[in-house]
C-alpha positions as CSV (number, residue, x, y, z in Angstrom):
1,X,140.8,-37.5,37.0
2,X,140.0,-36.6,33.4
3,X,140.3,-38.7,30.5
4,X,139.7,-38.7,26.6
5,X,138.4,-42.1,25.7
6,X,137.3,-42.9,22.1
7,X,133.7,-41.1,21.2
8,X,134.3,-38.3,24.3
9,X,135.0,-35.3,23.8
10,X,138.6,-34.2,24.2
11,X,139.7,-32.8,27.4
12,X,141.4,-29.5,29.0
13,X,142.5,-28.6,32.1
14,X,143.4,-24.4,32.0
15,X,145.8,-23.9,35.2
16,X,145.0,-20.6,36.1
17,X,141.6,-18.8,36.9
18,X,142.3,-15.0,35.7
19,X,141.1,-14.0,32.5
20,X,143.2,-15.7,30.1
21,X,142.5,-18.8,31.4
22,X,138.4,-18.4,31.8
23,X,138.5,-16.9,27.5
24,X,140.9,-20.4,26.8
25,X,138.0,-22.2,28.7
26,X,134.9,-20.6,27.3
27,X,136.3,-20.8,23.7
28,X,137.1,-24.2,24.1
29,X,134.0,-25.2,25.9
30,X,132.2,-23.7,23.0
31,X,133.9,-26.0,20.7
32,X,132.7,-29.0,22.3
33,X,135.6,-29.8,24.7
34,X,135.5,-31.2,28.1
35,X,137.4,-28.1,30.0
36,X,138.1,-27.6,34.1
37,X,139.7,-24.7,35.5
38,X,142.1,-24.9,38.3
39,X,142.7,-21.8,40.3
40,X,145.3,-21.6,43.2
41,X,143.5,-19.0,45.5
42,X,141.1,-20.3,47.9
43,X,139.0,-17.5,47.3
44,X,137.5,-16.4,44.2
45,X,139.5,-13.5,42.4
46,X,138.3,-10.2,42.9
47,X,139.2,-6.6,42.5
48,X,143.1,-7.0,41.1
49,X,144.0,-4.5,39.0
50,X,142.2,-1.5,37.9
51,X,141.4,0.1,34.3
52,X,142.1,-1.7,31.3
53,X,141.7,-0.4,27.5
54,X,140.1,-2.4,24.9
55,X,141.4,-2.5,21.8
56,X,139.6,-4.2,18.7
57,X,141.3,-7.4,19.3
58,X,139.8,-8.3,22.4
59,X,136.0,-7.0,21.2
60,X,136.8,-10.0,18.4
61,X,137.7,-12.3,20.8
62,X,134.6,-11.2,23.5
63,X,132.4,-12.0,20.3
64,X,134.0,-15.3,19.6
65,X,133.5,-16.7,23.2
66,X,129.3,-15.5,23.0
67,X,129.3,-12.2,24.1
68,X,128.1,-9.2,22.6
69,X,130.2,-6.2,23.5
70,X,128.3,-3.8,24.0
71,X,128.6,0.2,24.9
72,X,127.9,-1.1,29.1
73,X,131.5,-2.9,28.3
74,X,132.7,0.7,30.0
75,X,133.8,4.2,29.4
76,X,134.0,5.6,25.9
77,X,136.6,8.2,25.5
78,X,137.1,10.5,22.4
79,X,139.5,12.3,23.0
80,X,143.9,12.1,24.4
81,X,144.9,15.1,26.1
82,X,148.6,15.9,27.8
83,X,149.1,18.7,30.3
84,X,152.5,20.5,30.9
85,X,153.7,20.6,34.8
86,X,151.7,24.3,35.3
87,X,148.7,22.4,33.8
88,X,148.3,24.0,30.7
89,X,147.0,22.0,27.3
90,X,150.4,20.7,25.3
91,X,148.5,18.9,22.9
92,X,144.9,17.1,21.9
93,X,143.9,14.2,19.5
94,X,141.0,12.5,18.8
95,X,141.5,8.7,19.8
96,X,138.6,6.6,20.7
97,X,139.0,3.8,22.7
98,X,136.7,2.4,25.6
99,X,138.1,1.8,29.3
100,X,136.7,-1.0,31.3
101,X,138.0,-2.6,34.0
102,X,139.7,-6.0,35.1
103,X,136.7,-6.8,37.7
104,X,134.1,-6.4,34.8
105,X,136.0,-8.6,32.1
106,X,136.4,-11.1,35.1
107,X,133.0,-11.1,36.4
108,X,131.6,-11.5,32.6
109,X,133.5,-14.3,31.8
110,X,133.7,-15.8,35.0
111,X,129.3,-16.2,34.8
112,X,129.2,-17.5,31.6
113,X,131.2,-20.7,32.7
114,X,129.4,-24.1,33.8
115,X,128.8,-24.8,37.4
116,X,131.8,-27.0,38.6
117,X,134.3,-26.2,36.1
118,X,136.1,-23.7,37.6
119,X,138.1,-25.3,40.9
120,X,139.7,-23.6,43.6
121,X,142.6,-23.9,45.9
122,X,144.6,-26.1,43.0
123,X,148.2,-25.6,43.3
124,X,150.1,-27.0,41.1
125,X,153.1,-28.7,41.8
126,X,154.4,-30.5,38.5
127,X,153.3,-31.7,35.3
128,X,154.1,-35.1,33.5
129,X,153.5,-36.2,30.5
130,X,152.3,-39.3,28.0
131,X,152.5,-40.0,24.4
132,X,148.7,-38.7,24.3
133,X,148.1,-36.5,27.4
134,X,149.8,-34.5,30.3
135,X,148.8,-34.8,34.0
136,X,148.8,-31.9,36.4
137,X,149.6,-32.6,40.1
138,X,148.2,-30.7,42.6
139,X,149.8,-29.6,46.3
140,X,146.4,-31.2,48.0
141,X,147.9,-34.5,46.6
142,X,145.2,-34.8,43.7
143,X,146.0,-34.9,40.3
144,X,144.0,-34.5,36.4
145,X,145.0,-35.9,33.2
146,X,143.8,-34.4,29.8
147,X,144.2,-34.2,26.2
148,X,145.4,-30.2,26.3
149,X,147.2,-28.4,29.6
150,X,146.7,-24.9,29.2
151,X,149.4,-22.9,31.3
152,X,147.1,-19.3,31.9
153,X,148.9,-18.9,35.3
154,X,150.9,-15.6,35.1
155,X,154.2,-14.2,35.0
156,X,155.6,-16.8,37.7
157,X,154.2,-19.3,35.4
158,X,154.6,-23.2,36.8
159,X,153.1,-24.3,33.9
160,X,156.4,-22.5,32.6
161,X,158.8,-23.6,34.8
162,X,158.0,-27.0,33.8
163,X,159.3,-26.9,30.5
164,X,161.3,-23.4,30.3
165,X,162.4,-23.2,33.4
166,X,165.5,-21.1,33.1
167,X,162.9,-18.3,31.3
168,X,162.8,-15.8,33.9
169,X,161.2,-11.9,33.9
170,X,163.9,-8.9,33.4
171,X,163.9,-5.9,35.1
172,X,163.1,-2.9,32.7
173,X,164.9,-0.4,35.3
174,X,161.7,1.5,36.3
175,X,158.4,0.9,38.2
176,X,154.2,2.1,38.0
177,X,152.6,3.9,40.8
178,X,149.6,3.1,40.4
179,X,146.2,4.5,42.3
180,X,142.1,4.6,42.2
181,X,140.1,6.8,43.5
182,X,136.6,7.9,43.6
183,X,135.3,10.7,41.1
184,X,133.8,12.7,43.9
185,X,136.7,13.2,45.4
186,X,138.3,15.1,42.7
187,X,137.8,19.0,43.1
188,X,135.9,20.5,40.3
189,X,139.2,22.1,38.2
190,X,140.9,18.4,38.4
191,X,137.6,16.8,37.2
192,X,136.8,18.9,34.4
193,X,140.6,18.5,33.5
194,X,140.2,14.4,33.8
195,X,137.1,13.2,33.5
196,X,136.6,13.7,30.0
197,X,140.0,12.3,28.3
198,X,143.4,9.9,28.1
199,X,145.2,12.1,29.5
200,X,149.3,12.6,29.9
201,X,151.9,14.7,31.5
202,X,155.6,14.1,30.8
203,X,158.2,14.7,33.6
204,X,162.0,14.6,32.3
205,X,162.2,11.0,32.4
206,X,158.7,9.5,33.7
207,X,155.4,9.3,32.4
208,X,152.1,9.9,33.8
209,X,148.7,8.9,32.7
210,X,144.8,8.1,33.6
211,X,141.4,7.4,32.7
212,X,138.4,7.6,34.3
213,X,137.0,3.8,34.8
214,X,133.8,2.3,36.5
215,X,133.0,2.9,40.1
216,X,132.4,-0.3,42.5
217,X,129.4,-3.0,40.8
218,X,130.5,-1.6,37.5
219,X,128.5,1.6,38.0
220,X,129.1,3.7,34.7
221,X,127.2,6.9,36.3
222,X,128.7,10.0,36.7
223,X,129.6,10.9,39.6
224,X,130.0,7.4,40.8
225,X,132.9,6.2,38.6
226,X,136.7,6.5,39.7
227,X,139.7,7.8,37.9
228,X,142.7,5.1,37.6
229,X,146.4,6.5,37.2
230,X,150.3,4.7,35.8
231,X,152.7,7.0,36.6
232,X,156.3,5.4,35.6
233,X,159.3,6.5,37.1
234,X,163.0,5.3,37.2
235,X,164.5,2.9,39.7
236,X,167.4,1.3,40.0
237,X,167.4,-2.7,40.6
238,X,170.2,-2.8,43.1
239,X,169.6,0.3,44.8
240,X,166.4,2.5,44.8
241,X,163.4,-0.4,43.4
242,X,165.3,-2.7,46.6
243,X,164.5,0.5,49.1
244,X,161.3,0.9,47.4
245,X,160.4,-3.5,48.2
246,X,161.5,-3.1,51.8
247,X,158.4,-2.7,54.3
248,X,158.6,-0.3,57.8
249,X,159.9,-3.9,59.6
250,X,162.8,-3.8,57.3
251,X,161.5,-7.3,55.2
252,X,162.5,-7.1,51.5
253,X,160.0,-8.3,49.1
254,X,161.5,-10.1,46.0
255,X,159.8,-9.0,42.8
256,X,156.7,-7.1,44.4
257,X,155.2,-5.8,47.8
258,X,151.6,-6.1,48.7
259,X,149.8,-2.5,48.7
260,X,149.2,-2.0,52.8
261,X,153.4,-3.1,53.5
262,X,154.8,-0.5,50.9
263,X,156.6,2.0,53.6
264,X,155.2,4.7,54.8
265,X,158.0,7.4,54.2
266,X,158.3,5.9,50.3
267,X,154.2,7.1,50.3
268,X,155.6,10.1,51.8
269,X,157.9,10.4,48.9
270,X,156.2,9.9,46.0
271,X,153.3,12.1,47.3
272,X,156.1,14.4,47.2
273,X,157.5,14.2,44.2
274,X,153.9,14.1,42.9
275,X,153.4,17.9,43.6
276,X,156.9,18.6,42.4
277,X,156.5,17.2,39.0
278,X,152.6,16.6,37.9
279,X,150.5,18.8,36.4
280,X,148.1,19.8,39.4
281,X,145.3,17.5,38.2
282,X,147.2,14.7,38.4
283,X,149.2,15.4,41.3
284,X,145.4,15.8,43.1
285,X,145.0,12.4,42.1
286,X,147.7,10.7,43.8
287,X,147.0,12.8,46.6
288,X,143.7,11.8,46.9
289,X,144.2,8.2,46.4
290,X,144.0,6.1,49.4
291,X,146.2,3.3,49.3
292,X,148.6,3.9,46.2
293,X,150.8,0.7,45.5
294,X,153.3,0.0,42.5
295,X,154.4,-2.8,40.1
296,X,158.2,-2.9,38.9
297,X,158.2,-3.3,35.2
298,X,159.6,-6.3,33.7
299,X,160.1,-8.0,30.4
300,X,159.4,-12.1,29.7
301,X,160.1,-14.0,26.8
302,X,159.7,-17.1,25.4
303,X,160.7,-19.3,22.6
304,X,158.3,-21.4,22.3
305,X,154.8,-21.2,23.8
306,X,153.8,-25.2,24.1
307,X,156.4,-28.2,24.2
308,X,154.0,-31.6,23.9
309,X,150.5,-31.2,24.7
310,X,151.2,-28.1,26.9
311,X,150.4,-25.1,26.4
312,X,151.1,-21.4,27.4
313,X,148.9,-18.2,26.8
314,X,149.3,-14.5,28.1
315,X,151.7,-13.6,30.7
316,X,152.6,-17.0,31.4
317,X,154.6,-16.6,27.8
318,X,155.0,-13.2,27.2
319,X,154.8,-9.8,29.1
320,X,155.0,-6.8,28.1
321,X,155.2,-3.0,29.5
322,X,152.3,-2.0,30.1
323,X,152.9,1.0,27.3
324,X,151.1,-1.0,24.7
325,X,147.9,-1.5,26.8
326,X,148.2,-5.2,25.2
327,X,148.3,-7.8,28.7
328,X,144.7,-8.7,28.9
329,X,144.0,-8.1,25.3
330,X,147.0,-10.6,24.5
331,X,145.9,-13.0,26.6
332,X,142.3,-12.8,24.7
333,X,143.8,-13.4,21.4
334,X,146.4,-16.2,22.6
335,X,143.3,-18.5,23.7
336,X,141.6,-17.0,20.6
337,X,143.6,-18.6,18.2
338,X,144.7,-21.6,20.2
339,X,141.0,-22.4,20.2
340,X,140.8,-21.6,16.3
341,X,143.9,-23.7,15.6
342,X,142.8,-26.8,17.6
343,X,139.0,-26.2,15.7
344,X,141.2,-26.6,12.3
345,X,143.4,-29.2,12.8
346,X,142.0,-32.8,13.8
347,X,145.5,-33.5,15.4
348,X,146.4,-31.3,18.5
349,X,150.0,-31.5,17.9
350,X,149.3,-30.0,14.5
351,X,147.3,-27.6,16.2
352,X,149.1,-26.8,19.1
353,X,152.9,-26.2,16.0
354,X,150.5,-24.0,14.6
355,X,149.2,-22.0,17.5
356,X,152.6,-21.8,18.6
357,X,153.5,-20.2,14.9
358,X,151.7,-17.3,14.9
359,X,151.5,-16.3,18.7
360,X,155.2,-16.6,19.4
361,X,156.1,-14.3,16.6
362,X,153.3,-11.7,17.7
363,X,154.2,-11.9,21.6
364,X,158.4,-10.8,20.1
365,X,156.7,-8.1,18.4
366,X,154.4,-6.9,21.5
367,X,157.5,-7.1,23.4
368,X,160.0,-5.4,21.1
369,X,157.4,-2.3,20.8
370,X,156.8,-2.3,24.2
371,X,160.5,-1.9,24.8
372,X,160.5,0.5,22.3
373,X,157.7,3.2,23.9
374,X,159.2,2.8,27.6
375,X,163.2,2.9,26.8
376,X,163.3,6.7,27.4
377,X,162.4,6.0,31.5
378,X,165.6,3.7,31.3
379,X,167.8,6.8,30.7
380,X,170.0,5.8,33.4
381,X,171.4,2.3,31.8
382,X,170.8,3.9,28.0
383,X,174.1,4.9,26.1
384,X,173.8,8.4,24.4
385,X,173.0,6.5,21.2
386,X,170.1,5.1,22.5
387,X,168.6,8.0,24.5
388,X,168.8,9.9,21.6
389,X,166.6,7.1,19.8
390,X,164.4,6.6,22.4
391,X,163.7,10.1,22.2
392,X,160.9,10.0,19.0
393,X,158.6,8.2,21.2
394,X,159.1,10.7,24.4
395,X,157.2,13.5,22.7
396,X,153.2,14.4,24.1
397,X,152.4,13.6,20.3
398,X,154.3,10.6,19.9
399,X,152.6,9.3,23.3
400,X,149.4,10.3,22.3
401,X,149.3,8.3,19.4
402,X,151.5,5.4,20.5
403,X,150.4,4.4,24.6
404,X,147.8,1.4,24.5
405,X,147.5,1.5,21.3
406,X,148.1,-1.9,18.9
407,X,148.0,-0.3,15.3
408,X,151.3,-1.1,14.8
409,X,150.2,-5.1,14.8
410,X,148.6,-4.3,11.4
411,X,151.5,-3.0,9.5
């Protein structure tokens, strides 16, 4: 077990191994603390998820934790494009943004951090608390105490459950198909088309959009790099997103379904519906993607992201569609300034009311835009009122200038 005693440094124990939790360690390591990660895979994380974009946030909070972004961070793009359904050019604006990837933040951070600080095969099963610490218990029957528990453990959040445990994620009526695939795959048409932009195409209803991203190792050359795709499309909780979660054996899958079990006819489908509906670039994409998989979009709230000297950061308090781009970059900045705020204030309750201040109000506002950009693919549970206002943000100038972007933070 871990345990502040007068003249050592204070202690945290981060539950949850994924980015979030190794920025909350790093930053606090930095500071001086006594920090152990506890991570409930066996196996070290690899290859979850696919692109990400950065946003200026997270370069600031890369910086704070030691590292110097640099231009090998990923792909620099110039340039959003969207393409009607005969693949003709709707619109173009200069946006610049870099795409990286989840495997290359992880693999960063996950280096930088001490040997033995990072513990597999930790599940938790509880926390309690003292006056002055909070103890984790583990499923292997061990336990930790520390000063600070940092809840970085996800959407199904434990950490969560112990204190908010009626706080559960909504359904936002629609899911992401999501896919990766190799660049030299792509015909050359569909390449030249891809390759060299954010692009878009807007079915009545859905969205799609890509970005080219690394290839395996983090391999930035062309020709070697892969293109990663969101397409978004309605689905209706009760009926079509429970077909969609129920594998060839007939097994329903509460809340997802792992990539090889998705059915084969709803491949079938969506391949489909792909040709049907996409600009041919993109509807050579997910034909050339391998194992496609997808993600139902939900909302989480919070009202409060700590209760006593606990802690929540990222998707274990907030989550938000993945319109504003904001999951890993929110996550950065939530152990950013809980690390700042516990720097500042000598007392860690202090530090933890203030911490709790300012990330609370910016996770409502992440979540309300987020809402915002995605409420035209709810069109099927929308009133007329709200179609119609849901509407500004449906146009390929509109999502050009709003998807993964965070300017709105700053006004």
């Amino acid at each position: 077990m871990t345990r502040s005693f007068p003249g050592k440094p204070r202690s945290a124990a981060v539950i949850g191994g994924s980015i979030g939790g190794l920025f909350a360690a790093l930053l606090l390591h930095k500071a001086g603390w006594d920090v152990n990660i506890y991570e409930r895979n066996a196996r070290e994380l690899a290859g979850r998820g696919a692109g990400i974009v950065t946003h200026p946030a997270l370069n600031h909070a890369l910086a704070a934790a030691g590292f110097a972004p640099s231009e090998d961070l990923g792909i620099a793009i110039a340039v959003r494009r969207t393409f009607a359904r005969d693949g003709s050019l709707l619109g173009e604006r200069a946006f610049p943004q870099v795409n990286t990837s989840w495997d290359r933040l992880f693999q960063l951070l996950r280096a930088a951090l001490p040997e033995g600080r990072y513990h597999l095969g930790k599940s938790l099963t509880g926390i309690s608390q003292g006056t002055a610490c909070a103890t984790a218990h583990f499923a292997d029957g061990t336990k930790t105490d520390a000063d600070l528990m940092i809840g970085a453990d996800g959407f199904r959040s434990c950490v969560r459950a112990t204190f908010l445990p009626d706080v559960v994620p909504n359904y936002a009526g629609y899911i992401a198909w999501r896919g990766l695939i190799d660049e030299r795959a792509f015909s050359q048409g569909a390449h030249s088309a891809l390759f060299s932009s954010f692009s878009f195409c807007l079915p009545p209803g859905e969205q799609m959009l890509g970005y080219p991203v690394a290839g395996p190792d983090h391999d930035l050359r062309p020709g070697h790099r892969r293109y990663n795709f969101v397409w978004y499309r309605p689905a209706d909780e009760h009926g079509e997103l429970r077909r969609l979660l129920t594998d060839d054996s007939g097994t329903f899958h509460d809340v997802s379904i792992p990539p090889p079990l998705i059915a084969r006819a709803v491949v079938a489908e969506m391949r489909a519906a792909s040709q049907a509906s996409l600009a041919p670039c993109f509807a050579e994409a997910v034909a050339l993607t391998p194992m496609p998989f997808f993600q139902p979009i939900y909302d989480l709230t919070v009202p409060h992201m700590h209760e006593r000297r606990v802690a929540i950061i990222g998707d274990a308090a907030f989550v938000a569609r993945p319109h504003v781009g904001a999951g890993v970059t929110k996550a950065a900045e939530d152990a950013a300034v809980l690390a700042k705020a516990l720097s500042e204030h000598a007392d860690i309750d202090a530090a933890l009311a203030a911490f709790d201040a300012d990330r609370t109000t910016i996770g409502h506002r992440i979540i309300t835009r987020a809402r915002h950009l995605g409420a035209y693919m709810q069109a099927q549970v929308l009133t007329r009122a709200e179609q119609d206002a849901a509407e500004k943000h449906r146009s390929a100038e509109a999502v050009m200038r709003e998807t993964a972007s965070l300017a709105f933070l700053d006004t």
